[in-house]
Structures are given as C-alpha cells and as structure tokens.
N, C-alpha and C positions, 0 to 999 in steps of 0.2 A: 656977032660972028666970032669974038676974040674967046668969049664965054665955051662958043660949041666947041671949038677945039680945042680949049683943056680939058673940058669933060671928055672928049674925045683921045685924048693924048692919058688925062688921069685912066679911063678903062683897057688901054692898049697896055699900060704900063700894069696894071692890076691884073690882064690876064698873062702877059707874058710874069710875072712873077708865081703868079696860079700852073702853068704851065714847067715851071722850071722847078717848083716845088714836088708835083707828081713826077716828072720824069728823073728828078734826085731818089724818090722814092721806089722809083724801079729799074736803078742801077744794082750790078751784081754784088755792091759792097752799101758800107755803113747801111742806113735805114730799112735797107730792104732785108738785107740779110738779118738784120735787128727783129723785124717784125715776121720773117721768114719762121728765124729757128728759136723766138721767146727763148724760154729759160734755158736752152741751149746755148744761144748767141753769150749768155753770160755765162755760162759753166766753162765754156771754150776760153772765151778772155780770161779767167779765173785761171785757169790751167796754160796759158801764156802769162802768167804774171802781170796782165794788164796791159799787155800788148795788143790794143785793137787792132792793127795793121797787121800782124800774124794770125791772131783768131780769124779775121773776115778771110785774108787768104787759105787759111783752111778750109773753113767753109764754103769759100768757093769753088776750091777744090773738090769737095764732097759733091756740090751741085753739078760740075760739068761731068763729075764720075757717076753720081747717080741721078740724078736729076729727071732722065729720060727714060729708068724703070719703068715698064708698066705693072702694077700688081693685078697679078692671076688670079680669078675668081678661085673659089673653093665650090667642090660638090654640094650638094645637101649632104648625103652618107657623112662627107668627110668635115664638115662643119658639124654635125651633129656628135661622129666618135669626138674632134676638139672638147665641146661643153661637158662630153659625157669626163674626159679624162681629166677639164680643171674642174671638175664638180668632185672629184676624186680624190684630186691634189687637196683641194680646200678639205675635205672629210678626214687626211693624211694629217691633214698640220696637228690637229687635238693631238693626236698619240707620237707622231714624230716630226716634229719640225724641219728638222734639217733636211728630212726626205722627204718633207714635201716639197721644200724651196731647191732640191735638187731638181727634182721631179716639172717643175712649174720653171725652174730655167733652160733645161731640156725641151718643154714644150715650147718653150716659147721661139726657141731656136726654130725647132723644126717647122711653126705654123710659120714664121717668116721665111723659110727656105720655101716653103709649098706655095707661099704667095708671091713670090719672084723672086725675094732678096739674097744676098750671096750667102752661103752655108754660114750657117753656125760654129762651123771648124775652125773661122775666123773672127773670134767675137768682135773686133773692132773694127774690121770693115764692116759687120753686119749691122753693128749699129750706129757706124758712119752714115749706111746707108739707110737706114731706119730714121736716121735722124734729120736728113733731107727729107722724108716722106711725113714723120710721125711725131717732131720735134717734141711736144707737149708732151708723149707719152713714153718716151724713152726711155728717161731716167728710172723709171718704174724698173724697167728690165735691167740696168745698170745695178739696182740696188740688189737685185734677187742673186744677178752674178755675183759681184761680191759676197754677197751672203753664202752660196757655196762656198767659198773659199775660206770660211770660218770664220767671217770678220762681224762680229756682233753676235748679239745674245739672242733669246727666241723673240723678245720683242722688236728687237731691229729684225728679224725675218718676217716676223707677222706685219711689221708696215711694208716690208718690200714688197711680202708677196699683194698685199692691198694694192700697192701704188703699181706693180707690174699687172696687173688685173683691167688696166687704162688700155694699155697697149694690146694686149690681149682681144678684150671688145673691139677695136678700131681694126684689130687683123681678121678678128673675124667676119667681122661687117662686108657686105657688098661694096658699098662704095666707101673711100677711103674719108678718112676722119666722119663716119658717122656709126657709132658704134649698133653692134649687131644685139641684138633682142634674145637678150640670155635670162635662165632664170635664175637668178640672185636668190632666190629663199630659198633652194634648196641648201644651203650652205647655213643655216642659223649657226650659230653658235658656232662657226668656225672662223677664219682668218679674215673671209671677204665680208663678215659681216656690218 
C-alpha cells in the first residue's frame, strides 16, 4: 500500500511539474515571447541593452496592439501584378541596384498595407506589426529599408533585397507563414538568385 502511493504521489507530483512547465510556456512574457518572435525576441533585447524586462514589455505590447490583425487575402489579378513587379525588381538590381532595393522596399510596404497591416507611412509600426505576425522574416525588410537610406554598398543591398524576398513569399501566400509558389527562375542571374 505504502508503495502505491508514492508512485502515486511521484506521478501527481511529475504532472503538476509537466503542467506548470507548459502553462510558464504560454505566458505573455519570457519563453513564450522567446519562441513567439525568435530572432526578433533577440534583436529587441540587443536594442534594450540587455534589458529582458523591457524587450518582453515591448513585445507585448506589439502583441496586444497587433496580435488580433487578421491578414486579408489578396486577389489572384493582384497577387500575380505582386510577382509580376518583384520579378522586375530582381531584373532592376543588374543595372541599378539602389533602384531596385527602392523599388522592392516600396513594394513591400504596400503588399503589407493590402494584406491588413498599418501603412507603410509608418515604417515602424508596420514592422512592429509584421513582427508579431512574420517574426522570422522581418528583418529581411528592415535590411532593404535601411538599404534605401544609403547605408551599405551593392552587396549589402543584394543580401537585403535576398533576405526581404522571405517575407515577401509569406505575404504573398494564402495562409500566413506558408510561403506562396513563385517562380524563382525567372530571376537567374540576378539578386534572388
């Protein structure tokens, strides 16, 4: 008898620890947020100086402001002019770089206005809000902005516009985080190659 109820007392005590483990995991801060927004959650702390207690507060913030977006499907017409104009962009980059990573951070504004997110007029609420939604592919678009602004040479443009190309696909897509079915080989020998 003294037997069954430790093993009975050991399994009570294993799930309440199992239990306290996932529901730590789907609080609005530390782990959850951590696995929320990946390389985000650390871009953020980076940009508080290592303040995890400010980063998570921000991003929680981001969550209760954006959290409850729903993104708006796009037409067929109007998903297909998209590919038609980064198929464009990418064709741009050989002869003009910097007008094409204009060109490709303009679109990317506007595919995220058309799929719900707040305008582009406000780059950092837009990718506040992107970043609750699209965490992994964010940065991509952070790198092309900057790249407008002059900051790197053509080869920092040709990775940005590569890594903004992540986020791109995901907006294009039907459903969120599963990128949309573009065709890549038109683009040889240009940026997204």
């Amino acid at each position: 008898m003294t037997t069954v109820l430790i093993i009975v007392a050991v399994v009570l005590v294993a799930a309440l620890a199992f239990g306290l483990l996932r529901l730590q995991g789907r609080r609005p801060g530390g782990r959850g947020l951590q696995r929320r927004f990946g390389p985000e959650y650390d871009r953020t702390v980076a940009r508080h100086d290592g303040d995890t207690k400010a980063a998570e507060h921000e991003l929680a913030e981001r969550v209760k402001l954006h959290g409850s977006l729903s993104e708006r499907p796009l037409r067929p017409e109007a998903r297909e002019a998209y590919t038609r104009r980064w198929a464009e962009v990418q064709e741009r980059f050989l002869d003009s770089p910097r007008d094409a990573v204009v060109e490709a951070d303009a679109l990317l504004a506007q595919l995220a206005r058309d799929r719900g997110f707040p305008d582009g007029d406000n780059f950092q609420e837009q990718t506040d809000a992107l970043s609750v939604h699209h965490a992994a592919q964010v940065d991509g678009y952070r790198r092309v902005h900057t790249a407008v602004r002059g900051q790197g040479g053509t080869e920092e443009m040709r990775k940005a516009l590569i890594e903004s190309r992540a986020l791109f696909d995901v907006l294009l897509a039907d459903a969120p985080d599963k990128p949309a079915r573009t065709d890549r080989h038109e683009a040889k020998g240009s940026a997204a190659a």
